[in-house]
N, C-alpha and C positions, 0 to 999 in steps of 0.2 A: 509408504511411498518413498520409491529415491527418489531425488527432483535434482535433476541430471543438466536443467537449463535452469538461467532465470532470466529474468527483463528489466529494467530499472524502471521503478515509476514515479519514483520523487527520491533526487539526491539533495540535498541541503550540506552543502561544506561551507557556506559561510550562515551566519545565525542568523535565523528571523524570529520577530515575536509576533508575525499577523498571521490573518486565518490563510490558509495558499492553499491550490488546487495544482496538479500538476497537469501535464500537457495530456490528452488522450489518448491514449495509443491504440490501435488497431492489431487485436490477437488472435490468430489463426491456428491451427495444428500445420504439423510437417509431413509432407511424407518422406522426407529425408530422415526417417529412424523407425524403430520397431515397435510402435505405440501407437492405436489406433484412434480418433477421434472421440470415440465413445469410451474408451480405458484411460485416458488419458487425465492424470489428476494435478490438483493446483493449490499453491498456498500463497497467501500474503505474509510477506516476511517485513517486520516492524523493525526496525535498529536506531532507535530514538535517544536525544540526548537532552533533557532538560535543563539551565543553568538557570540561576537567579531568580527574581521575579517576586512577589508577593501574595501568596494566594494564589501561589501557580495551579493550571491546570492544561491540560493538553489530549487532546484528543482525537486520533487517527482511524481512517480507515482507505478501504479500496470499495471503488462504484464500479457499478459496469451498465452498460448501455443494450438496449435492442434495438433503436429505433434510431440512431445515428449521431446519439449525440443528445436530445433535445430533454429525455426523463433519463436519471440517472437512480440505481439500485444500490443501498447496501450489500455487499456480500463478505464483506470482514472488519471486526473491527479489533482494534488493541483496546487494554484495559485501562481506561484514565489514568493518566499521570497527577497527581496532585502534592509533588511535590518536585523538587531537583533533583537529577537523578540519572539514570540509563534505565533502557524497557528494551527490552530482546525477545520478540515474541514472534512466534510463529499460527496463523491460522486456514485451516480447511478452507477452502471455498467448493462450494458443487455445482454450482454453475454459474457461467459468462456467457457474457453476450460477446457482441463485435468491437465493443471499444470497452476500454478502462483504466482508470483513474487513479491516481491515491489525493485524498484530501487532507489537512490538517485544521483545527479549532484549536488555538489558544486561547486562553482566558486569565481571569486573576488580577487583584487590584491593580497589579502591575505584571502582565505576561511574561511567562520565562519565554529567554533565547533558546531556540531548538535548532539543531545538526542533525545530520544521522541522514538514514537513506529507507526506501521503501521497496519494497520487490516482490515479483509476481516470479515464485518459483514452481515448474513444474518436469514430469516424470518425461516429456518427450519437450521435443526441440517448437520454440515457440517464434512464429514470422513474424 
């Protein structure tokens, strides 16, 4: 898949060491481009940055919704972090609903500080 857009779903430029959810967002197809609703494919892109901590551990992923918000879905997740570090990863998702999410879980006797940014990359243009 080329993945020709993307969307931001959780930036982090200054460190947190708590669990955070990022804001919702509401994801549509376009028909401003040559990718049709059903052809149309998607990845969670992870660029995570672990610093310090004791027993770090970190743990990412992207939800997505059917039902407006209220139950929320796994559909990707990164591979645990359990140490200091950087994670650069890219995962498939095959299907969303109408909204979605990136969340973050840290943990560890003392959590590490995380940076870094989440994103919903895909092959056509996303509203």
């Amino acid at each position: 898949m080329l993945a020709r857009y993307s969307k931001t779903l959780l930036n982090l430029s200054t460190a947190i060491a708590v669990d955070t959810e990022g804001d919702s967002v509401s994801v549509k197809g376009s028909q401003g481009d040559d990718v049709t609703a059903a052809s149309q494919g998607f990845l969670a892109v992870f660029q995570l940055t672990a610093a310090d901590g004791t027993s770090p551990t970190l743990d990412a992923s992207v939800e997505t919704s059917f039902d407006g918000g209220t139950t929320w879905h796994t559909v990707a997740e990164m591979t645990q972090m359990t140490a200091a570090g950087e994670q650069n990863e890219m995962k498939v998702i095959s299907t969303l609903g109408g909204l979605i999410r990136a969340t973050l879980d840290v943990g560890g006797t003392a959590p590490p500080n995380v940076t870094g940014t989440i994103l919903l990359a895909s092959s056509g243009r996303i509203n």
